[in-house]
C-alpha positions in Angstrom: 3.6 17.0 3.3 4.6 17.2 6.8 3.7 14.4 8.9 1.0 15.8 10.9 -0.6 16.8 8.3 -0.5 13.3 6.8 -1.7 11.9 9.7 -4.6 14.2 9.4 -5.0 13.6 5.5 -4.7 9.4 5.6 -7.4 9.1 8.7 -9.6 11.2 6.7 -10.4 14.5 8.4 -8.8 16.9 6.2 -11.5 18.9 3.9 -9.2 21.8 2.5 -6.0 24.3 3.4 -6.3 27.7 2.8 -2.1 27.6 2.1 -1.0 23.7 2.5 2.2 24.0 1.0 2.8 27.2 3.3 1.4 24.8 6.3 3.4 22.3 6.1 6.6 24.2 5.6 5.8 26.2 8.8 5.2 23.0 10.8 8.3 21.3 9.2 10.3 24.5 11.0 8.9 23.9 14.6 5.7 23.0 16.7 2.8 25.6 15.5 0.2 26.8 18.1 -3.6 26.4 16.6 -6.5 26.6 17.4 -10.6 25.5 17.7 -13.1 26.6 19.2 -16.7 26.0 20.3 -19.7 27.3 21.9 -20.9 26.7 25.3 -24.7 27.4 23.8 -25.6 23.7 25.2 -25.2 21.6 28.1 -23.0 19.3 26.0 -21.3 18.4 23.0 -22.5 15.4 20.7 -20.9 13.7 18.6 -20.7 15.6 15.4 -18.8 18.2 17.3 -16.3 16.9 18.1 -14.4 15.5 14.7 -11.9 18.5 14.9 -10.9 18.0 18.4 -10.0 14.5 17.3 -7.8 16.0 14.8 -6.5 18.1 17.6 -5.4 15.3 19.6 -3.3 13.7 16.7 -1.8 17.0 15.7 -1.2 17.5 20.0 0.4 14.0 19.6 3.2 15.5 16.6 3.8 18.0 19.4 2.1 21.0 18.3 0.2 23.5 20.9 -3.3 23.2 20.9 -5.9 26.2 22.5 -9.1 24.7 23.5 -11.1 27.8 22.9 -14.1 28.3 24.5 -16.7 30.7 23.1 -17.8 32.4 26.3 -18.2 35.8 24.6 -19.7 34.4 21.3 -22.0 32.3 22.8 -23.8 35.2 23.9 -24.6 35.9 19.9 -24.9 32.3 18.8 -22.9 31.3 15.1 -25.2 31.6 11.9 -22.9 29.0 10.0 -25.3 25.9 9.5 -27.7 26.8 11.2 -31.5 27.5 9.7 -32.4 29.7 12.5 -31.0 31.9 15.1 -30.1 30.7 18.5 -32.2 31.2 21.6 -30.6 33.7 23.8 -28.8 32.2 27.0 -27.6 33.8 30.1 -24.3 34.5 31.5 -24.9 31.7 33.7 -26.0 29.4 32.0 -23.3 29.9 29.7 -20.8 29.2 32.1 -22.2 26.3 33.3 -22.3 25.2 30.0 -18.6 26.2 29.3 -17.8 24.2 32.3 -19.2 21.2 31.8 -17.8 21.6 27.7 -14.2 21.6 28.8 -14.4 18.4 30.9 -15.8 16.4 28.2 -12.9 18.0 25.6 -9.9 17.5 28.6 -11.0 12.9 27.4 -9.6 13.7 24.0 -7.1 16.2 23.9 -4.5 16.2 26.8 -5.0 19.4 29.4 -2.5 18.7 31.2 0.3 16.3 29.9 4.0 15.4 30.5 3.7 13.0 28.1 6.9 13.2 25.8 6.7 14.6 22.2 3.4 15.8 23.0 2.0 19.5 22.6 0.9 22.0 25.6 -2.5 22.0 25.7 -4.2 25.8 26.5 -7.7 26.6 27.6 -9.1 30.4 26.9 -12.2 31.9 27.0 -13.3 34.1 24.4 -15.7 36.0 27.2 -12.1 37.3 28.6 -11.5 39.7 25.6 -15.2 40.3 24.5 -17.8 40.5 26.9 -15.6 44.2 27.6 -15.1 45.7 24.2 -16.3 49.1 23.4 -18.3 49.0 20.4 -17.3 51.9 19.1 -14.0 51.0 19.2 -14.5 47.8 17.9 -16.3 49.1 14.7 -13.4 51.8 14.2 -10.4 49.2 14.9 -12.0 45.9 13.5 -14.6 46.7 11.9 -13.2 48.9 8.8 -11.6 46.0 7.9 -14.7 44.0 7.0 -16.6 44.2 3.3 -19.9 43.2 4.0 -20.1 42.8 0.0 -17.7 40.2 0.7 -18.7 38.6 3.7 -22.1 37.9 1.7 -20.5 35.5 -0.6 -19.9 33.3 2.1 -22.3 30.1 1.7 -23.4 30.1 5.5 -24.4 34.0 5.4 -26.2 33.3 2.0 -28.2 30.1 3.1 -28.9 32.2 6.1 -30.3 35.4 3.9 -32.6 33.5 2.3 -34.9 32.8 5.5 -33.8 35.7 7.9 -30.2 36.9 9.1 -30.3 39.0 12.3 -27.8 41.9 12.6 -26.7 40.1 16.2 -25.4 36.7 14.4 -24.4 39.2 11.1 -21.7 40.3 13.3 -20.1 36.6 14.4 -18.3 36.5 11.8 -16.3 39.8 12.7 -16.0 38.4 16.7 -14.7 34.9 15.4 -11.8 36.8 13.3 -10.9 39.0 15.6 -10.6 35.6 17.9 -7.8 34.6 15.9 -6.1 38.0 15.8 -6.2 37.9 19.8 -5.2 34.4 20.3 -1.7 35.4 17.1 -1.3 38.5 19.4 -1.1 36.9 22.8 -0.2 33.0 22.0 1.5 33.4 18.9 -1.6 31.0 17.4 -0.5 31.0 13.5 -3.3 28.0 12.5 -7.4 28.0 12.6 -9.0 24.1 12.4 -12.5 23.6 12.2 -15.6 22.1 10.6 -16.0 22.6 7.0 -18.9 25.1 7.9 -16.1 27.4 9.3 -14.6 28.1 6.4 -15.9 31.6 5.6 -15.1 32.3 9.5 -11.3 31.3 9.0 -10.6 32.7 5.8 -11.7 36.3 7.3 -10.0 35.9 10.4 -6.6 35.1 8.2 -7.6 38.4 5.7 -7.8 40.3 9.5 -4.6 39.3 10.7 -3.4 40.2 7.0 -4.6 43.1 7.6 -3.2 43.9 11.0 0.4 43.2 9.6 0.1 40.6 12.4 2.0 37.1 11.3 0.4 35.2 8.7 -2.5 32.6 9.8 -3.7 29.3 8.2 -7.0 27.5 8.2 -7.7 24.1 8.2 -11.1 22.4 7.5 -12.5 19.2 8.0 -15.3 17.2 6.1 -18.4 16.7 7.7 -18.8 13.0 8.4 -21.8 11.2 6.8 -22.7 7.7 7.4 -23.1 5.1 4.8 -27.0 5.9 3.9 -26.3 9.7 3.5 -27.1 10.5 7.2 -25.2 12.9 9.4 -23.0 11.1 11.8 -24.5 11.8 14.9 -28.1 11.0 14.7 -29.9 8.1 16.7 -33.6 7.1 16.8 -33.3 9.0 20.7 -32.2 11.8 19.0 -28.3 13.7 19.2 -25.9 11.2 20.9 -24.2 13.2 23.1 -21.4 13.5 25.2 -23.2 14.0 28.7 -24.1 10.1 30.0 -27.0 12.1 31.8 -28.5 12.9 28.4 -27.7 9.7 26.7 -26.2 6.7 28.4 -23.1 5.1 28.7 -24.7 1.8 26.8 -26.6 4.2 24.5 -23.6 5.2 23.3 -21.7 2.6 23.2 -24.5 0.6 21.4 -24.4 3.5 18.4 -21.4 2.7 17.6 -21.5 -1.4 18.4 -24.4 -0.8 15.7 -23.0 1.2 12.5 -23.2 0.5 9.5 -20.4 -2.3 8.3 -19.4 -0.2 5.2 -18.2 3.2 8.1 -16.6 1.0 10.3 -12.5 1.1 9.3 -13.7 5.4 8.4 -14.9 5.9 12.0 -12.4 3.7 13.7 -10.0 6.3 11.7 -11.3 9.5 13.1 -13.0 8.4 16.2 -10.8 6.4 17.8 -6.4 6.9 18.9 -5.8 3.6 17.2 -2.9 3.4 15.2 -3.4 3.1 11.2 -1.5 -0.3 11.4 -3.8 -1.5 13.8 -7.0 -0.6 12.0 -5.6 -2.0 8.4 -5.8 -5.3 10.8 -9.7 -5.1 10.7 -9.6 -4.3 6.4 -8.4 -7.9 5.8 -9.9 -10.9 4.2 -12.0 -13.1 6.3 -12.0 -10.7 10.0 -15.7 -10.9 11.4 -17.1 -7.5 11.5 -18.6 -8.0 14.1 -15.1 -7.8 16.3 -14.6 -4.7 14.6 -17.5 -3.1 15.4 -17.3 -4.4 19.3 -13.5 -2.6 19.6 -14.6 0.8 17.8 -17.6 0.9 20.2 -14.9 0.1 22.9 -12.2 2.1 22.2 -14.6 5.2 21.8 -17.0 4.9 24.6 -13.5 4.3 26.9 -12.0 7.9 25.7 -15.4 9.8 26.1 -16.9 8.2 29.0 -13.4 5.7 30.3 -12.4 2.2 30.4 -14.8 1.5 33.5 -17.6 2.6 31.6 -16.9 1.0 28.7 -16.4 -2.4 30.4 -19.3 -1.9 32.0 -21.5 -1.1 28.7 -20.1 -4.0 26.8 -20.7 -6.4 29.6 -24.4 -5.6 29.4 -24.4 -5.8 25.8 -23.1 -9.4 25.9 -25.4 -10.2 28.7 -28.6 -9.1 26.0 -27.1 -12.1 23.9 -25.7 -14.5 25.9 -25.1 -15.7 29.5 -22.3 -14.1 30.4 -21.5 -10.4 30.9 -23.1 -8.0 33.4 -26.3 -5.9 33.0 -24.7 -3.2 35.3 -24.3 -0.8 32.3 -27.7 -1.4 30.6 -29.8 1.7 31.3 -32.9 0.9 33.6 -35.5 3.1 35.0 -37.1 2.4 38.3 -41.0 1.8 39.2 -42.4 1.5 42.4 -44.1 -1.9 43.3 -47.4 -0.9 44.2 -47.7 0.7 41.0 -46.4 -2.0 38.6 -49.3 -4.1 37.7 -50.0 -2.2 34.0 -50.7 -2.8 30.3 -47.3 -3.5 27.9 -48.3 -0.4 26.4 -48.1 1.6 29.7 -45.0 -0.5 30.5 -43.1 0.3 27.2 -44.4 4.4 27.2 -43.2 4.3 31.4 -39.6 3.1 30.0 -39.0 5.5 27.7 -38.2 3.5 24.5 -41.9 4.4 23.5 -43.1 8.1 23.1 -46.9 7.3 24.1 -49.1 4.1 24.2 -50.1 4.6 20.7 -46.2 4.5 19.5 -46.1 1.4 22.2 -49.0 -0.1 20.2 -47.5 0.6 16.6 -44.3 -1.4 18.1 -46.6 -4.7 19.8 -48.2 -4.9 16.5 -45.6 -4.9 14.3 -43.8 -7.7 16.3 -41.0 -5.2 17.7 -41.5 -5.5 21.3 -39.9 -8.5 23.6 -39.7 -8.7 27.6 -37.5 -11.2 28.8 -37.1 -12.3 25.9 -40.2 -13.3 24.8 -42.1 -11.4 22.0 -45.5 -9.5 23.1 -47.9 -9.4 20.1 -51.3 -9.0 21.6 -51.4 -4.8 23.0 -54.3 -6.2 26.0 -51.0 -7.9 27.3 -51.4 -6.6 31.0 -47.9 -7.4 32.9 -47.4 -8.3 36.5 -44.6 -9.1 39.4 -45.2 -12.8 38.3 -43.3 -12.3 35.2 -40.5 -10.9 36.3 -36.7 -12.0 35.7 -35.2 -14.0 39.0 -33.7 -10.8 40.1 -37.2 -9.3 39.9 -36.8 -6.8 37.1 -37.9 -7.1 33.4 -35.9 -6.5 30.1 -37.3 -4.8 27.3 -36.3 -4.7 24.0 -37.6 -2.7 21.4 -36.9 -2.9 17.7 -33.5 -4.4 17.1 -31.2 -2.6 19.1 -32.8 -0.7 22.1 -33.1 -2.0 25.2 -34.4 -1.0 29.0 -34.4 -2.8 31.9 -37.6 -2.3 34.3 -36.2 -2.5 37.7 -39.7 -3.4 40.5 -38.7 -0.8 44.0 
């Protein structure tokens, strides 16, 4: 097997090949240009996106020639593949924005623009370039004749879809997303498609199209979806999707998901979420290493590439400070109230902070003996809370549960 592909195969990202031995011989001849892409239909990525941009980087890292593609164009029509429901509509503005903001957070793992030796040129395209201006008709008579929709209902996405309602707009993805891959062979001599494992009926028709369009031959490349330990989909916090985008979930958010997996994923997610060497994580599989430390440096190492090293610093000084006397609470999220309107109830305080939904979540928590400020547990939900009890600095720190925190800062 070549040795990107093993690199690929032993951190655990590869799913299945749609030609492996033809792969790897093709990448044992010379770097191959490949390709992923993603839609701009959201402000920001989270963290189950972006397994395949990992793989990206690694394969970048071999010295092959990754395209970021952006889905500019498809966007507009919104994928059907895992989804149980069509996409709202977005504008072309919105789009972009999106689109913009998309390609920032992707330029932390896979290098844009990079001198660094051995490494892969990085390309960025937008799918809007070549779509957004196609005449339909032409479309249907070049592309589309190429297409069995017999065929293209085997597919498992299309067929999950069917059952609750597939909408001729997202019925026709599948034919944009191929014809992706015929543009990107044509223009940048792309020969490889990498994706999620829900892309596979995508990538196989996008390699029959370019089959078909005597252009040279393409590969696909799919990559498992990444469950945790308890069957959950990585990705998934009690705030909801952990995204990229620290202004939809914090730097210490984030790097307290990770600080707080499960010990059984640790060594898999170090693999595929992190640039550490193999050697370097097999340090962390032996006998009698606290896993603890291991969990601290994967919640390091991965909150440094998405958010950097400042941030990261930042986040695990306030985590040590929640625990011990040292460390800084710089990184700890906070939220601000103004001092003639603190005096309140521990439910309105906890609700007010965020890491309640309403008072009668806030008094679910009190009672069950989840909620702490300043360290001391609240039981009684008639708790009212004044300046008086404040920290020395004059703000409070609540905890709720285990692993959340806030701190209350008095303006």
């Amino acid at each position: 097997m070549n040795k990107a592909l093993q690199i690929l195969i032993d951190r655990g990202f590869v799913k299945d090949f749609t030609d492996a031995e033809g792969l790897s011989k093709l990448m044992d001849e010379g770097p191959v240009t490949f390709y992923c892409g993603t839609d701009p239909t959201a402000k920001s990525l989270h963290i189950g996106h972006i397994v395949p941009f990992f793989a990206m980087h690694h394969l970048q890292k071999e010295g092959h020639n990754p395209i970021i593609l952006v889905g500019g164009g498809t966007a507009l029509i919104g994928d059907p593949s895992g989804k149980t429901e069509m996409r709202p509509i977005l504008s072309k503005e919105v789009i972009k924005a999106n689109a913009d903001n998309i390609t920032r957070q992707l330029s932390r793992i896979v290098s844009i623009d990079t001198d660094k030796p051995g490494y892969g040129k990085a390309v960025i395209a937008n799918n809007a370039s070549w779509l957004t201006d196609l005449n339909y008709i032409d479309f249907l008579r070049d592309i589309g004749r190429y297409f069995s929709v017999n065929r293209m209902l085997t597919f498992e996405g299309v067929k999950q879809r069917l059952e609750r309602g597939l909408s001729f707009i997202e019925f026709n993805y599948q034919l944009l997303q191929s014809y992706d891959f015929y543009i990107l062979n044509r223009d940048y001599g792309c020969r490889l498609q990498i994706g999620g494992a829900d892309q596979w009926g995508n990538i196989v028709a996008g390699i029959d199209l370019l089959d078909r369009m005597d252009a040279p031959k393409g590969y696909g490349l799919t990559f498992n979806l990444i469950m945790t330990s308890d069957g959950k989909k990585m990705g998934k916090s009690e705030k909801g999707a952990v995204y990229l985008d620290k202004d939809m979930y914090s730097v210490y958010d984030f790097y307290q998901y990770w600080r707080n997996v499960q010990d059984s994923d640790v060594i898999k997610l170090m693999k595929l979420f992190t640039f550490m060497e193999l050697e370097e994580i097999a340090e962390y599989e032996k006998p009698g290493v606290n896993i603890n430390d291991a969990k601290a440096r994967l919640a390091f190492e991965v909150t440094a590439i998405i958010h950097g090293r400042e941030e990261a610093e930042k986040a695990e000084s306030a985590a040590k400070a929640l625990f011990s006397s040292s460390g800084s609470i710089e990184g700890m999220p906070s939220v601000e109230v103004a001092k003639d309107q603190f005096e309140m109830g521990v439910l309105n305080l906890f609700t007010l902070s965020g890491l309640t939904s309403s008072n009668g979540d806030a008094r679910r928590l009190v009672v069950q003996g989840g909620a702490e400020i300043n360290g001391k547990k609240i039981t009684d939900p008639k708790t009212m809370i004044g300046l008086s009890d404040a920290n020395e600095d004059g703000a409070f720190i609540l905890k709720a549960g285990k692993k959340r925190y806030m701190r209350v800062i008095v303006k």
